[in-house]
C-alpha positions as CSV (number, residue, x, y, z in Angstrom):
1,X,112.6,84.6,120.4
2,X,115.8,85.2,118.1
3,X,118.8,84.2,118.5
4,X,122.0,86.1,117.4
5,X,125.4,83.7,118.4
6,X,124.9,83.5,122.3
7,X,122.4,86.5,122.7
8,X,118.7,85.4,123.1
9,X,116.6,88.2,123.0
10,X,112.2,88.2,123.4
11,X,110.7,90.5,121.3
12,X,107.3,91.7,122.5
13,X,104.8,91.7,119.8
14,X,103.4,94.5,119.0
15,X,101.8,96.4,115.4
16,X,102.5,99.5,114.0
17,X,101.0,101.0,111.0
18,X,101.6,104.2,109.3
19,X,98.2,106.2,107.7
20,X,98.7,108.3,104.9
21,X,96.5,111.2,104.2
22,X,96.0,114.5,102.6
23,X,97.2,117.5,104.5
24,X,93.1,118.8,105.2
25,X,91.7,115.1,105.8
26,X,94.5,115.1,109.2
27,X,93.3,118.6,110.0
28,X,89.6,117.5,110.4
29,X,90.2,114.2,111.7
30,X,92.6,115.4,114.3
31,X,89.8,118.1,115.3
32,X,87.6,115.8,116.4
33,X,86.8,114.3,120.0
34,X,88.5,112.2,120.4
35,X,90.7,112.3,117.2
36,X,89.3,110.6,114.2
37,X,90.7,108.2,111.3
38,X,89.0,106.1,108.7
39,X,89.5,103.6,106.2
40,X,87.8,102.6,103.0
41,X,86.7,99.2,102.5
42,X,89.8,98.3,100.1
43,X,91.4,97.9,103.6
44,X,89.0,95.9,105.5
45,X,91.6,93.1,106.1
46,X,93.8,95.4,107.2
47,X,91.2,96.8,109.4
48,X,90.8,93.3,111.1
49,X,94.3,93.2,111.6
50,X,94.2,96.6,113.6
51,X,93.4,96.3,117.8
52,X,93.4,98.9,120.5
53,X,96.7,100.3,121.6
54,X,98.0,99.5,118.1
55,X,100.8,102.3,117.3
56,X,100.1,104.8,114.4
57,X,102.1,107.2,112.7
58,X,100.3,109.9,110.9
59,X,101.8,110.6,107.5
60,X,100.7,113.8,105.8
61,X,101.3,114.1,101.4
62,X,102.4,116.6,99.7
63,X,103.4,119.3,100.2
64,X,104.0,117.9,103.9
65,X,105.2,114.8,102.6
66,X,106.6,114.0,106.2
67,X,104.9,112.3,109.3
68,X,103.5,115.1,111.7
69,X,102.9,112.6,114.8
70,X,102.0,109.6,116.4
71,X,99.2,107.7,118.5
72,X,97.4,104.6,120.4
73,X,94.4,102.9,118.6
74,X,91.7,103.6,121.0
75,X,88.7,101.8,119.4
76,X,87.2,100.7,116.0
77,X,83.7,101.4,114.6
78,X,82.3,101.8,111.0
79,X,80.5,104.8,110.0
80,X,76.9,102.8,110.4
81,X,77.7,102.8,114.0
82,X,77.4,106.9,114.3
83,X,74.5,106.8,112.0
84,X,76.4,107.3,108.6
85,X,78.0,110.7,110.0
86,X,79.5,112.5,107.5
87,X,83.3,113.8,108.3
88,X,85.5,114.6,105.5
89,X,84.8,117.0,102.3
90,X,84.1,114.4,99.8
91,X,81.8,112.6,101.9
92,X,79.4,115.8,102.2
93,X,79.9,116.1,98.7
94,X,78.4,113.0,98.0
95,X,75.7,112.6,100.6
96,X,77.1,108.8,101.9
97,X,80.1,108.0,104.2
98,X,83.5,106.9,101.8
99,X,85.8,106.0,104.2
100,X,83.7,103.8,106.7
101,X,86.0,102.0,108.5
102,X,86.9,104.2,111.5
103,X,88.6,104.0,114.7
104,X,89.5,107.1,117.2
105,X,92.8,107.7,118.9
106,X,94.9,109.9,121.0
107,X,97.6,111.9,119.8
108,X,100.7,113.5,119.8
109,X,101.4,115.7,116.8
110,X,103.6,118.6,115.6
111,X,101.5,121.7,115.8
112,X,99.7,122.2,112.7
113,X,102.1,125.4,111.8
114,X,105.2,123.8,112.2
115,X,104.2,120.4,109.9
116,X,106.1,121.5,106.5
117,X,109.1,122.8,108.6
118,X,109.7,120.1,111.4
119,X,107.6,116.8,110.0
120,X,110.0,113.5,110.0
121,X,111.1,112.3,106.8
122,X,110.6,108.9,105.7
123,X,110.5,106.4,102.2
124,X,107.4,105.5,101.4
125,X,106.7,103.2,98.4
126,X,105.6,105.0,95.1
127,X,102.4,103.2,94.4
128,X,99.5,104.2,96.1
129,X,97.7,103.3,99.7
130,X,96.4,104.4,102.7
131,X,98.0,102.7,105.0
132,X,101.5,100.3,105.6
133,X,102.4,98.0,108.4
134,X,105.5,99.3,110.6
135,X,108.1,96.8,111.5
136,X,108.9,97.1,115.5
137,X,112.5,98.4,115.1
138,X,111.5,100.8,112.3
139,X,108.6,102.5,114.8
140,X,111.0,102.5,117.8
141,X,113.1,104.8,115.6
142,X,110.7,106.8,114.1
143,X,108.9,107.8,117.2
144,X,112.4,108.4,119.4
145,X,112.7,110.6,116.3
146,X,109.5,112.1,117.0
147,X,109.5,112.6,120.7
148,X,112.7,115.1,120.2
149,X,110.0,117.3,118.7
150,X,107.8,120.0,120.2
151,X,104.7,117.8,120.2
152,X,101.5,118.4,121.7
153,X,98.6,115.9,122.8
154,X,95.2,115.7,122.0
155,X,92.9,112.9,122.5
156,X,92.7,110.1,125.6
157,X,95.8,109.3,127.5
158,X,97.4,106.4,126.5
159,X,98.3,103.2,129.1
160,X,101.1,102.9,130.3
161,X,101.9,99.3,128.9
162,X,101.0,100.3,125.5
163,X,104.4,102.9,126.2
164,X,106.7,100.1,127.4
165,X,105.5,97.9,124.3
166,X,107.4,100.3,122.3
167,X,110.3,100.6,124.5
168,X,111.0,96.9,125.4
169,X,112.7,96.0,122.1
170,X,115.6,94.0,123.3
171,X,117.8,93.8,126.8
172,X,119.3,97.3,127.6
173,X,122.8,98.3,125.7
174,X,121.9,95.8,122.6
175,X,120.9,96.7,119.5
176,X,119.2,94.1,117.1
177,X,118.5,95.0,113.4
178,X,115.9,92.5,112.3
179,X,116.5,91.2,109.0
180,X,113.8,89.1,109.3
181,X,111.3,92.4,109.8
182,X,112.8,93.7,106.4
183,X,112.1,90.7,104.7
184,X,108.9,90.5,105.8
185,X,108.4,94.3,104.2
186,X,110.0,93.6,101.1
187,X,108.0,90.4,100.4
188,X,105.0,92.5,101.3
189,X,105.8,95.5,99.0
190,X,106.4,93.1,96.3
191,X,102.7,91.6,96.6
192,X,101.4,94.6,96.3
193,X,103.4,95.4,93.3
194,X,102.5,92.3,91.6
195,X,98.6,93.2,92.3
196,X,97.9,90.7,95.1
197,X,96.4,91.5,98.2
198,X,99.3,90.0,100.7
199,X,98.9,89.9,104.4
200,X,101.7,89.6,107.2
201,X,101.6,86.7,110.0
202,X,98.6,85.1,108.6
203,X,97.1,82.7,110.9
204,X,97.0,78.6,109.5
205,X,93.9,76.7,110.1
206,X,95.6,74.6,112.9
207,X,97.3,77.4,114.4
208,X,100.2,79.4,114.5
209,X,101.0,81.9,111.7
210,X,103.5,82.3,108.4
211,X,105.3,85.3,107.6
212,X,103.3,86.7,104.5
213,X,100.9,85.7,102.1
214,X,99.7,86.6,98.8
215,X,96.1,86.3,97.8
216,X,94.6,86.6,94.4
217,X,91.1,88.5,96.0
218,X,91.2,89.9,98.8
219,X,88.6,87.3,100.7
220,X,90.1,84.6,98.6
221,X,92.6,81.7,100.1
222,X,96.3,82.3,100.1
223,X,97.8,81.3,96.2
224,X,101.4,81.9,97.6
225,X,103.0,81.2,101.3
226,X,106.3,82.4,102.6
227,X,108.3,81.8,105.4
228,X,111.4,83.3,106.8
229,X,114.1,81.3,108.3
230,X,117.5,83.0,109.1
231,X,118.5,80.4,112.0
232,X,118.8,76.8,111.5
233,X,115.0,75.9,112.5
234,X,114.3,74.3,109.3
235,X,111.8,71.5,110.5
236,X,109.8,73.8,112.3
237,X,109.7,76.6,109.1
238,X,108.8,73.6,106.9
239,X,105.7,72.1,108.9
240,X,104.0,75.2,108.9
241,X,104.3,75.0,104.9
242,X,103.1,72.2,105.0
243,X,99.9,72.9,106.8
244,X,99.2,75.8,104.0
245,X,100.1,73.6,101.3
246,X,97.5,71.1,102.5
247,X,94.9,73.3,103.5
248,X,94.9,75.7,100.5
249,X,97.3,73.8,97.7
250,X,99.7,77.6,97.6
251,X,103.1,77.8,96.3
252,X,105.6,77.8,99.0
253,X,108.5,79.6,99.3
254,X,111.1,80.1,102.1
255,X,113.8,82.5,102.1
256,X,117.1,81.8,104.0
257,X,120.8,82.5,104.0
258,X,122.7,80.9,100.8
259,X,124.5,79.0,102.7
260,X,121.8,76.9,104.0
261,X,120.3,76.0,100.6
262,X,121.9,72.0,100.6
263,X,120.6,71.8,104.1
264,X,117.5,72.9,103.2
265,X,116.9,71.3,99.8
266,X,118.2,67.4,101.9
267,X,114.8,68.0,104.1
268,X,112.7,68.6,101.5
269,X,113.9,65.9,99.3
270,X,112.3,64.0,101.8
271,X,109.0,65.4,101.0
272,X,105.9,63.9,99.2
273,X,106.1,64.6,95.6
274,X,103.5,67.4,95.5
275,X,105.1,69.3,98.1
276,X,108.4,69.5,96.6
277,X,106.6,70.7,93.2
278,X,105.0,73.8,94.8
279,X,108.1,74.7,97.1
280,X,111.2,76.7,96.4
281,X,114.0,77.9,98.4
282,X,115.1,81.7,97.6
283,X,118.4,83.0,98.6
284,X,118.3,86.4,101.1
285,X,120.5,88.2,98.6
286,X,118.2,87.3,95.6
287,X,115.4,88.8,97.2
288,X,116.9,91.4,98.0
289,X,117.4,92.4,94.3
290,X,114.4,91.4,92.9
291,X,112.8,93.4,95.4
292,X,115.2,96.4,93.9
293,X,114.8,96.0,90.2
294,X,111.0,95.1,90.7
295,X,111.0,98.9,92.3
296,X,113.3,100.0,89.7
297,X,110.6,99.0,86.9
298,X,107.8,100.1,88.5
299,X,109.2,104.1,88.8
300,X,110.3,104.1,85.7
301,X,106.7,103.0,84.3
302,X,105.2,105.1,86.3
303,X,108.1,107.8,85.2
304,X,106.9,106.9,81.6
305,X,103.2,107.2,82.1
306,X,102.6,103.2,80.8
């Protein structure tokens, strides 16, 4: 639920992902039956996160460089399942399966001719990957955007609750930009910069979940924990950092509005000793610039070939 002054408005949950691929990988995977996708094990946590009726946007590089369509997650299945069958070009170069985790879906995609001329445009980050979670107000946009297009459809037909997840944002007429989704991203982005394998809403041992984490190995424990906490719901933002402090000893971090930073730093005077030495509070705007300049410095060493 989030609140914006006396608006309440319930967000449905849903994931979205975006897969990037070469221009001839799409072609082959989207000439199977059903339509075909795979991962390679760098991913496998990411994989885990994925379920059926998940939405996916299919991202084709250069000299695309635009998505071409969209689709529902049908069902997940690695390679062993189908007897190790060989898909993709590199993989029957090689003899063995490379990208193993799979999963089928149905489609709706620009037709193949019209991809360079009438693909959607979008940012994606400069380093390299395979695949990017979507925030809910970012795929709404991008596949309104999409559905303007001439698509076709190939593949299963999708339910017709996986359609109204998408549509059922906020109450009819309103608008909602979620900050907290962008955070979420940038904080992300930033992991991955930084060469740490972060994960979004990662479950805690006792339940419930915390907005991101960083983890030095990819099956390793979280080494950093960050919550999110735009409204005044301090106590409830700080409990769950406490659970991952105790459970894997992480440095904590919450981001909030500036103006909420005495609040905040009262509570957690109140703190064990510990606690207070693993936590600190960073500002919404300071994030925001790290996360700019930390981008910044990464083109330009990329720019310089270091």
């Amino acid at each position: 639920m989030l609140k914006y002054g006396k608006l309440c408005v319930k967000i449905k949950k849903m994931k979205s992902w975006i897969l990037i691929g070469p221009s001839r990988h799409w072609k082959i995977g989207l000439k199977e039956s059903p339509p075909v996708w795979g991962l390679t094990q760098r991913y496998y946590t990411t994989y885990i996160q994925m379920g059926k009726g998940d939405l996916l946007f299919f991202y084709v590089t250069s000299p695309v460089s635009g998505i071409t369509g969209y689709g529902f997650l049908e069902e997940k299945f690695e390679a062993s399942f189908h007897k190790d069958r060989l898909i993709w070009p590199a993989e029957k170069d090689k003899g063995i399966p490379i990208w193993k985790l799979r999963f089928n879906f149905s489609a709706w995609i620009i037709p193949v001719e019209y991809w360079k001329r009438d693909n959607l445009k979008v940012s994606l980050p400069f380093y390299q990957t395979s695949i990017l979670p979507v925030s809910e107000e970012i795929a709404v946009l991008w596949k309104s955007k999409l559905d303007s297009k001439n698509l076709i459809r190939i593949g299963k037909t999708y339910k017709v609750e996986e359609e109204r997840k998408v549509k059922e944002i906020v109450k009819e007429g309103k608008e909602v930009i979620s900050l907290h989704e962008e955070l979420k991203q940038k904080i992300f982005d930033i992991g991955q910069i930084q060469n740490y394998y972060p994960e979004t809403e990662f479950p805690l041992v006792s339940g419930g979940k915390v907005d991101v984490v960083w983890k030095y190995t990819k099956e390793g424990v979280p080494s950093f924990v960050f919550e999110i906490e735009l409204s005044n719901n301090f106590g409830n933002a700080l409990s769950r950092l406490e659970i991952a402090f105790r459970s894997w000893n992480a440095s904590l971090r919450l981001i909030g509005r500036k103006e909420k930073r005495e609040k905040i730093e009262t509570m957690v005077k109140y703190k064990e000793r510990n606690f207070r030495s693993a936590f600190i509070f960073i500002e919404v705007e300071k994030l925001t610039d790290f996360y700019k300049k930390k981008y910044e410095f990464k083109k330009m060493e990329k720019e310089l070939g270091f």
